[in-house]
N, C-alpha and C positions, 0 to 999 in steps of 0.2 A: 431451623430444619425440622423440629420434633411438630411444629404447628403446620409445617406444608404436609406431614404426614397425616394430622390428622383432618386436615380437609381434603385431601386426597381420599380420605375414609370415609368421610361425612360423604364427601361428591357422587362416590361409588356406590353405598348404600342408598341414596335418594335417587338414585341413576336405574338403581335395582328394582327399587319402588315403582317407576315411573314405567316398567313393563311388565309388573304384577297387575294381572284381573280377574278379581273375586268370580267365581263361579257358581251358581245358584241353581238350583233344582227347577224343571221348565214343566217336569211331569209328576203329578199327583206322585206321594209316596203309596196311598191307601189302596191296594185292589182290592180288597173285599169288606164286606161292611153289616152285612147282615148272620151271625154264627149263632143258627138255631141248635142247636144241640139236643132242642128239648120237643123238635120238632111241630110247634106251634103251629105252622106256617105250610100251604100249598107248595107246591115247583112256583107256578104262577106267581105265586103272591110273594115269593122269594125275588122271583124277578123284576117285580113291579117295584116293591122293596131298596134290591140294590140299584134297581136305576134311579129312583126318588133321591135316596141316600145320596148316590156320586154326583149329582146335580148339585144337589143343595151344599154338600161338602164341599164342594169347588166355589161354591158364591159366596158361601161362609166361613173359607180357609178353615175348616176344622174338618175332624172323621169323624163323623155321625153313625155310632156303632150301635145295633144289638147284638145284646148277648145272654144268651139262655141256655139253661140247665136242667135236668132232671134229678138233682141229688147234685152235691158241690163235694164230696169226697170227705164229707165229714168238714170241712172249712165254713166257715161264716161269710155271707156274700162280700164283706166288705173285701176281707182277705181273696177270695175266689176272683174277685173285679181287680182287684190289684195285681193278684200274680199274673190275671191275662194282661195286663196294660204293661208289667215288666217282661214275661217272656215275648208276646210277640210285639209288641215295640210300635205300636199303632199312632199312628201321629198322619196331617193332613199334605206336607212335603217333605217330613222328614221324620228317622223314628222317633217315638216318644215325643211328639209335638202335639199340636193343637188338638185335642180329641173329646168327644163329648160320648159316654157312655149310659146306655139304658141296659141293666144287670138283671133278672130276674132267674129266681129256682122255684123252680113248680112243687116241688117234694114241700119247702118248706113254706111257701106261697109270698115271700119275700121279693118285695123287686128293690132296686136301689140307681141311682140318679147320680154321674158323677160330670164333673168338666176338669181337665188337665190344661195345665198352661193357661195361653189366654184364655181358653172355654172357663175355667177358674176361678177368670175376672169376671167375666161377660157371662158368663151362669153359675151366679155365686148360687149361696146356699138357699135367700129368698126367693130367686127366679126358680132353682130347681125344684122347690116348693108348690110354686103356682103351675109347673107343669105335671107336676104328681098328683096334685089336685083336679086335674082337668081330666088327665088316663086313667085314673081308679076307675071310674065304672065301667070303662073298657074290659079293664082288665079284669072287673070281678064277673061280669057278662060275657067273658070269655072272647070276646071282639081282639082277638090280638091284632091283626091287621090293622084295624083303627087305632087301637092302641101305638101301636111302633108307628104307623105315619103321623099320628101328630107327636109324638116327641120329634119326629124328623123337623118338622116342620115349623114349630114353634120353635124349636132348639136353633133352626135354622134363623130364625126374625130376633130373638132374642142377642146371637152372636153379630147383628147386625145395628143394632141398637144400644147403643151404650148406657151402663148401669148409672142408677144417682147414686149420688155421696161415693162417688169413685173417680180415682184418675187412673186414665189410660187413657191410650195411644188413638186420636179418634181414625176414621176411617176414611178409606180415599175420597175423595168428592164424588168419584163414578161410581163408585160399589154400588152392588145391587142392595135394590129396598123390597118393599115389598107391593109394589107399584111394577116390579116386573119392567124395567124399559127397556127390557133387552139387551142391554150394556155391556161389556168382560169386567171381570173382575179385574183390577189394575194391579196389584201385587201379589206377590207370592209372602209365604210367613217371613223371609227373610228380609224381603225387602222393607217389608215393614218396619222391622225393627232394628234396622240398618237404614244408615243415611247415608248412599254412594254419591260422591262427586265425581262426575266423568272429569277427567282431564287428558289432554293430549300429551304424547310425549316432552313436547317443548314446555308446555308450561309446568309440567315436573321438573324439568333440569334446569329452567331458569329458579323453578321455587328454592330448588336444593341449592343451588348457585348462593342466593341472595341468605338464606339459611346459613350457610358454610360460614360465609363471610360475618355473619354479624357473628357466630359460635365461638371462631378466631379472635375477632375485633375485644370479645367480651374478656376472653381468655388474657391477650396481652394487656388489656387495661388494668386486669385486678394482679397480674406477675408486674408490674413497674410498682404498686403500691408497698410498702413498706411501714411494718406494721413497728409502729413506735411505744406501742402498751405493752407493759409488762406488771408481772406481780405486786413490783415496787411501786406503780406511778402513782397511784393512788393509797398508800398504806402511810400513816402518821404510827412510825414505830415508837413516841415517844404515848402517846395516847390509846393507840390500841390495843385489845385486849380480846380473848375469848373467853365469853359467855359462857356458865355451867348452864345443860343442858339436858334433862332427864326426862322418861316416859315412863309414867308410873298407870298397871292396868287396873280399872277398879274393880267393875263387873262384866259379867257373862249373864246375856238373857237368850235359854234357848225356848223356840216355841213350836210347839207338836201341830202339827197339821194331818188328820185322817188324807189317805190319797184316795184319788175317786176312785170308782171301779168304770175299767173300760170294756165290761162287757156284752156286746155285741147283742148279745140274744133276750136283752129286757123289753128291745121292742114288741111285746106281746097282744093278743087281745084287738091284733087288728089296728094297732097306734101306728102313731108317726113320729118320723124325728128327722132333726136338721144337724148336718154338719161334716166337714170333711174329712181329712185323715191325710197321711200317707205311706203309701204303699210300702211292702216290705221291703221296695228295690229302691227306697227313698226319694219316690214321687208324689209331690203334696198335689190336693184336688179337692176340690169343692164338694158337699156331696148332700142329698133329700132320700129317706130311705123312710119304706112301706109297710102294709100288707094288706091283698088283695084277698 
């Protein structure tokens, strides 16, 4: 009786399953994408901006952000780009997802290069490199426009291009290249990294059926078995004996290690440097940081 109750239970729950369907985001989570703050930037060219931006972010499943500042409140841009990425929750279909950011403070002429999630993989700290190499004289020629469109842009070809000496998840066969063929994008972030098998009703309740049956089958084979070992079966009480057995400590070696210093503002003098972090809202990210 206790085994028909639990295939009764298996049946029900697999019965359950078989009218559950995951539901996935169909619309962009990102409206906005361009937050001049530091006011670089025309009406115009804000506009040309977020329409370049939601294009490219839609063919490279990531949020292609700027984000600029006049003075960061006393913060370090690292922290400054982190707290925007944990309060507003900037991700390409969902928050805090795929998002590539371009950081810059005017006060201290800092810009900084980050990628979250996949952007992370797909624009580690080399690739962010080679595009802060490319925007410096933008940015010291005061071109900001040019500056922000090719990060869009490159950031865009990069998320599309898979890194070497890395594994990840490759991309659909239809995605867009940069051959432009016109194509849709075929997933969204979820599907990507989620693998759905559509199934019909019936062949869920046939699956749980043939399930149930072997989970029972298994169940009554090992309750008939009859376990004949015991402590005894094996001990020769005339022969055996326990072993003295001690743990004696010798030494202790401790070894001092200076800890680095992580602070932020050595990048001086106009240098550069590589590497990511994460945020105080405990979001790791890739990151290439400046000065213009």
């Amino acid at each position: 009786m206790k085994y028909s109750k639990v295939f009764l239970i298996l049946f029900a729950f697999f019965f359950l399953l078989s009218w559950s369907n995951p539901v996935f985001a169909d619309v962009p989570h990102q409206k906005q994408f361009i937050f001049d703050n530091a006011n670089l930037l025309t009406e115009e060219q804000i506009t040309e901006l977020e329409a370049l931006s939601e294009e490219l972010s839609m063919e490279s499943e990531t949020a292609l952000i700027i984000l600029t500042a006049d003075g960061m409140d006393g913060k370090v841009i690292e922290d400054y780009m982190g707290d925007f990425y944990d309060e507003e929750a900037p991700g390409y279909e969902q928050p805090h997802g795929n998002t590539a950011i371009l950081t810059i403070d005017m006060e201290t002429r800092d810009f900084y290069l980050t990628g979250f999630k996949k952007a992370e993989i797909y624009l580690n700290d080399d690739r962010l490199d080679e595009i802060r190499d490319i925007i410096v004289p933008s940015l010291r020629n005061g071109d900001y426009f040019q500056a922000f469109s090719t990060f869009i842009e490159l950031t865009h070809d990069f998320m599309l291009t898979e890194p070497e000496n890395e594994e990840v998840d490759p991309a659909p066969p239809n995605a867009h290249t940069n051959n432009n063929t016109g194509g849709e994008s075929d997933s969204s972030y979820n599907n990507r990294y989620t693998k759905e098998v559509e199934l019909t009703w019936i062949d869920v309740l046939v699956a749980s059926i043939v399930l149930s049956a072997i989970i029972v089958g298994i169940m009554l084979l090992f309750n008939r078995v009859k376990i004949k070992v015991n402590p005894g079966t094996y001990l020769n009480r005339n022969s055996s004996g326990v072993l003295q057995k001690r743990d004696q400590f010798v030494r202790q070696t401790v070894t001092k290690v200076k800890k680095p210093s992580n602070n932020s503002n050595n990048n001086s003098g106009g240098g550069f440097s590589s590497g990511g972090g994460i945020t105080r809202g405990g979001h790791s990210h890739s990151g290439s940081k400046g000065k213009f």
